[in-house]
Every structure is written in C-alpha cells, then in structure tokens.
C-alpha positions as CSV (number, residue, x, y, z in Angstrom):
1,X,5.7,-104.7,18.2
2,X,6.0,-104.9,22.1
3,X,7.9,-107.0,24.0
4,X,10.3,-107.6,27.4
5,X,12.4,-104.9,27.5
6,X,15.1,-103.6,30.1
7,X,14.3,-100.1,30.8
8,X,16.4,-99.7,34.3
9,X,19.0,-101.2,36.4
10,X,16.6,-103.2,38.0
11,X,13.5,-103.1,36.2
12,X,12.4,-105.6,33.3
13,X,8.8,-105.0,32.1
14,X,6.5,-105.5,29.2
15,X,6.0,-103.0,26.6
16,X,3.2,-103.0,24.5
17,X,3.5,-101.1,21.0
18,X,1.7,-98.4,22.5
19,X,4.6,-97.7,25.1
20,X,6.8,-97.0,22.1
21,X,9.1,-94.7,23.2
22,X,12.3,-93.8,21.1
23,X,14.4,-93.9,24.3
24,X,12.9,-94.9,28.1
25,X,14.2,-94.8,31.0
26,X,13.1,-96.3,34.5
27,X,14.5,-96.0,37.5
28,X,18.1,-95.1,36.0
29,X,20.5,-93.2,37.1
30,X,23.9,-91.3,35.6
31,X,22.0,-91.4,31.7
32,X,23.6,-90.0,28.5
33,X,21.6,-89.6,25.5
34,X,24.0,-87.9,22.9
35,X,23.7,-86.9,18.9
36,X,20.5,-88.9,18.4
37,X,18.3,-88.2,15.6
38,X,14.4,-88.9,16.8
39,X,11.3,-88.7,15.0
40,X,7.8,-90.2,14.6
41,X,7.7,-92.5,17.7
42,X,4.2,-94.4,18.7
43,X,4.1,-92.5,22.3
44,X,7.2,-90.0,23.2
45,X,10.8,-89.5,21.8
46,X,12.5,-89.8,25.4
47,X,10.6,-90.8,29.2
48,X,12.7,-90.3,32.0
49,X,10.2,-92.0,35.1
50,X,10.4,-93.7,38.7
51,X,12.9,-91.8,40.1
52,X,15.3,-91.8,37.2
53,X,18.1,-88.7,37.9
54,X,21.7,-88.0,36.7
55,X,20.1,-87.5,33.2
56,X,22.1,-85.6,30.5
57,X,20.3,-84.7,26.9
58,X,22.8,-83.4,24.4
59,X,23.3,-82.7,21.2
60,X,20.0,-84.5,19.7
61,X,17.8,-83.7,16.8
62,X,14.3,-83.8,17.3
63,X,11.3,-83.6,14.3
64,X,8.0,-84.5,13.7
65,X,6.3,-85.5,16.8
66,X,3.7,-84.7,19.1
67,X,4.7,-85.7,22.9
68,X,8.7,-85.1,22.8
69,X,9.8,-85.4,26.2
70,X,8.3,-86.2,29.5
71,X,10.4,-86.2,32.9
72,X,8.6,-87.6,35.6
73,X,6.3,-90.2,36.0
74,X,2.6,-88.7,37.5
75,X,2.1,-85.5,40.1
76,X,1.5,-88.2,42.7
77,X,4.9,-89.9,42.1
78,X,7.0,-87.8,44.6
79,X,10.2,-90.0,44.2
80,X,10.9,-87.9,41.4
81,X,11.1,-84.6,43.9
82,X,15.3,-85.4,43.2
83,X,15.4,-85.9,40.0
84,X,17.8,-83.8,38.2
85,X,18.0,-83.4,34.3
86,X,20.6,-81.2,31.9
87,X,19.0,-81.0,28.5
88,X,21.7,-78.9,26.2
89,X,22.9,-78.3,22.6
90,X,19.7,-80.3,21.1
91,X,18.2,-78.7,18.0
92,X,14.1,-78.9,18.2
93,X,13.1,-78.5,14.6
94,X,10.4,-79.2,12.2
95,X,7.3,-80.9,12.9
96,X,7.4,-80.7,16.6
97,X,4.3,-79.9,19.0
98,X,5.0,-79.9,23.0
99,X,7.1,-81.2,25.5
100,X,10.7,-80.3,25.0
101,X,10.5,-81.2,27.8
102,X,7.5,-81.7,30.1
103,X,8.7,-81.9,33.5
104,X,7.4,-82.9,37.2
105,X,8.8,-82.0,40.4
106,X,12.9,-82.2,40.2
107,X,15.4,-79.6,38.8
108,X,15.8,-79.1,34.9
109,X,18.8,-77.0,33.6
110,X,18.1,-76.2,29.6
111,X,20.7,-74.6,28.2
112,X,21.9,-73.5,24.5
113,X,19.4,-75.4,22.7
114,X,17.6,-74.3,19.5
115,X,13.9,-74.6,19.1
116,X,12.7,-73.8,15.9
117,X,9.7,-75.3,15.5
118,X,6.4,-76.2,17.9
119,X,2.7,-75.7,17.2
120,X,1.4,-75.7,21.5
121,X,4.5,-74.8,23.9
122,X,7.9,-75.6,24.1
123,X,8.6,-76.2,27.9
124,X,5.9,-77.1,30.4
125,X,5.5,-78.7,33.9
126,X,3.6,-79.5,36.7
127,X,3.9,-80.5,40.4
128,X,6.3,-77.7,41.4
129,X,9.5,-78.4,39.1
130,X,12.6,-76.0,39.0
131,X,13.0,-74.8,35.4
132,X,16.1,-73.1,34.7
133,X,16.1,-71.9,31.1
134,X,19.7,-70.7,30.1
135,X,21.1,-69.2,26.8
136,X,18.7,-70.8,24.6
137,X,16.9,-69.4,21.2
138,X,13.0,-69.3,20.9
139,X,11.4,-69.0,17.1
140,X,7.8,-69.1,18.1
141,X,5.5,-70.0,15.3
142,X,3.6,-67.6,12.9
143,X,0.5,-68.5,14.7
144,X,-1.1,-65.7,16.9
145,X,-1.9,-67.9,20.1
146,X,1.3,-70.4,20.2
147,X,3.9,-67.5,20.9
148,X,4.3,-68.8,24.6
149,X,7.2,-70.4,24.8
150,X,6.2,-71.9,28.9
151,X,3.0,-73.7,29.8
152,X,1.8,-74.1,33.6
153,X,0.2,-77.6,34.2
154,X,-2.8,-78.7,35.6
155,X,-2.9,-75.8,38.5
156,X,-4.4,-72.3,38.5
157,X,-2.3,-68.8,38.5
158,X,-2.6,-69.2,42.3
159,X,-0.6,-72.0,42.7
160,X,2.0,-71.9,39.7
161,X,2.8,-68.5,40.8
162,X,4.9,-70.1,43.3
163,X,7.1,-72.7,41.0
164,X,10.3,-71.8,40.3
165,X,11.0,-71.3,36.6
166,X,13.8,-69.0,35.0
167,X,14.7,-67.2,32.0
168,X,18.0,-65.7,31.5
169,X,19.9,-64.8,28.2
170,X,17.6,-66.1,26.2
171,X,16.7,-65.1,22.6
172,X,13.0,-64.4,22.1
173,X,12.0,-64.4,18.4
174,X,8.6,-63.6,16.4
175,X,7.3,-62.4,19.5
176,X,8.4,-65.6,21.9
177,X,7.5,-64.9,25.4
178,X,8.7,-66.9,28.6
179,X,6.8,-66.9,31.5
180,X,8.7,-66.4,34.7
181,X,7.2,-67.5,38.0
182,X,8.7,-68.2,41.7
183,X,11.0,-66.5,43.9
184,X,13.9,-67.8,42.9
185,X,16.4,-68.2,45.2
186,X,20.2,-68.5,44.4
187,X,20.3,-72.1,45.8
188,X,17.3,-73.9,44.1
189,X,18.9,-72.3,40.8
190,X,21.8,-73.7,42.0
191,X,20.2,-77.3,42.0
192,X,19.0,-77.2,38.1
193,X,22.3,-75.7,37.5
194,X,24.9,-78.4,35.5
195,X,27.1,-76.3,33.2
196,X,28.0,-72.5,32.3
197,X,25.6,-71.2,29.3
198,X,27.0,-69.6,25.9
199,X,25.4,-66.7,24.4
200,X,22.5,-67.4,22.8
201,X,23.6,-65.6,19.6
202,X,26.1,-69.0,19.3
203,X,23.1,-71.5,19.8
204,X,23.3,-71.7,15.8
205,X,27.0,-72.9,15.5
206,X,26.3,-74.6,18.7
207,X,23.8,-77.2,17.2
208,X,25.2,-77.3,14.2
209,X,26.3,-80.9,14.8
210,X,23.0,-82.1,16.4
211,X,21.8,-85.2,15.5
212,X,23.0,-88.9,14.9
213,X,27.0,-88.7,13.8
214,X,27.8,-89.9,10.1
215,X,31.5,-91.7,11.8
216,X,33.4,-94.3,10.1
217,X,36.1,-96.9,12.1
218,X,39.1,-95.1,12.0
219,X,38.4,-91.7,11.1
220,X,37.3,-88.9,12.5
221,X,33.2,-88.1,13.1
C-alpha cells in the first residue's frame, strides 16, 4: 500500500506501492543504513536521490531482488554531481541481479564487501561517477557472459573511457573481471575515499555479522 511518507528533511510526498522501496532517501544528508537484512521489495532495496550525500551503507544483507541499489536520481539531475556514498562490510548474496550499486555522477567508495551472488553486473553507473572499488571479493556466476563484475551506462566506449572507476586489492573469482576506465588522479580518488580497506582475504570474517542484529535489552548483540 502507498501512502504520505517522509523521505527527506524537507520533503513529504506520496508513494504509490509501486515506489516501494525497502529504504528511500530524498534530499538527505549525513545517512546511516546499518545491519539491515533486505529482500523482495516492489521497486529497489535502497534510493539515494535529489541531491542526497553523506550516505554510509554498512554491514547489510542483501537477497533476492532484481534492482538493489540506485544512487542518483536521472543523468539530467546534476545536483547529484556532490553526492558522496561509502557502501562497506555488506554481504550481497543469493538471489541478487544488478545494482549493488547503480550510481550517477558523485563519488562512491565500496570497500570490503562480499558479493556472492548476481545474474547481470554487480556495479554499474552512468553520467560520469567516481567508482572506487576497494578490498572487496567478486564470485561471478557460473554463467559464461555475466563474469563482468562493472557495467558502463547508457554511453559508448568513447565516452566511458573517460569516467573514473578503480579496482585495487580486490579478489576476482570464477573468472570475475573489473573494468577499469579513467585517468585517475590521486585527488578525485581522494573524494570517493571514506575509510582504509582490509585485505580482501578477510572480507569473509568481515561480513560475517551482516544483516539485521538478533539483540536483546540488556545484553549484548
């Protein structure tokens, strides 16, 4: 069922059933989404839009859903040129198809997650974004045309070439491939960079604890 929902700071709107996002965000700012477990929404699992920023994803556990994530509200939508998203510790698992995440424009540090599962990609973008993957493990699927872990938006080779997207000390597995692309200077790294990345041999024991919390009042989660 829709309804009037608060989705911002400022921003009241209505949501029909089709907008059912797990977790939406509009216009915010300094966002923590932290040991969710999401699965099986009507549209995506989290939407970061209209110039939402400050944006930390962490320790979440993801199944069984087509459209994960999307950052960024249309190519057009330039506001989101500053947004700036951490998405770390999350373990992507069964069931999953694209977007984790999908970004436009803004600077995206994903770091130490664990992506077990998709059927199309596991990171894409458009409009420019700065992807800086970091310390993360890749399982690509058995199938012999899904093994790219990146996929390039709605522009030709020509232009894509250009955006800024990074792989360092990642873990490639069942013949995972990331796509580099861009210069990449030291300072627009330096933008999509939040924390320090592990090893991605510890991306296991890292996300071990992804997911909702089983915590009871006055003991320990």
């Amino acid at each position: 069922m829709g309804g009037m929902i608060r989705d911002g700071p400022d921003h009241t709107g209505m949501w029909i059933p089709s907008d059912g996002d797990a977790v939406a965000i509009f216009g915010g700012k300094n966002v923590w989404i932290d040991h969710c477990s999401l699965s099986n929404c009507d549209d995506g699992l989290i939407d970061a839009i209209h110039g939402s920023t400050a944006i930390t994803i962490s320790n979440n556990h993801m199944t069984h859903h087509d459209k994960v994530m999307l950052l960024g509200h249309s190519d057009s939508y330039t506001e989101d040129k500053n947004m700036q998203v951490t998405i770390a510790f999350n373990h992507f698992g069964e069931g999953l198809v694209q977007r984790m995440p999908r970004c436009r424009h803004g600077y995206f540090h994903v770091v130490n997650n664990d992506y077990t599962h998709w059927e199309m990609y596991a990171i894409g973008g458009s409009a420019s974004p700065t992807i800086y993957s970091q310390g993360n493990r890749f399982l690509a699927p058995d199938t012999r045309f899904n093994k790219e872990v990146t996929k390039h938006e709605d522009a030709p080779e020509s232009q894509w070439r250009d955006w800024n997207w990074r792989s360092e000390g990642d873990m490639l597995l069942n013949g995972a491939y990331f796509r580099q692309s861009g210069a990449g200077a030291p300072s627009t790294y330096a933008r999509a960079s939040s924390l320090s990345a592990r090893p991605s041999s510890l991306v296991g024991s890292i996300t071990t604890t992804a997911g909702a919390l089983s915590c009871r009042r006055g003991g320990h989660c």
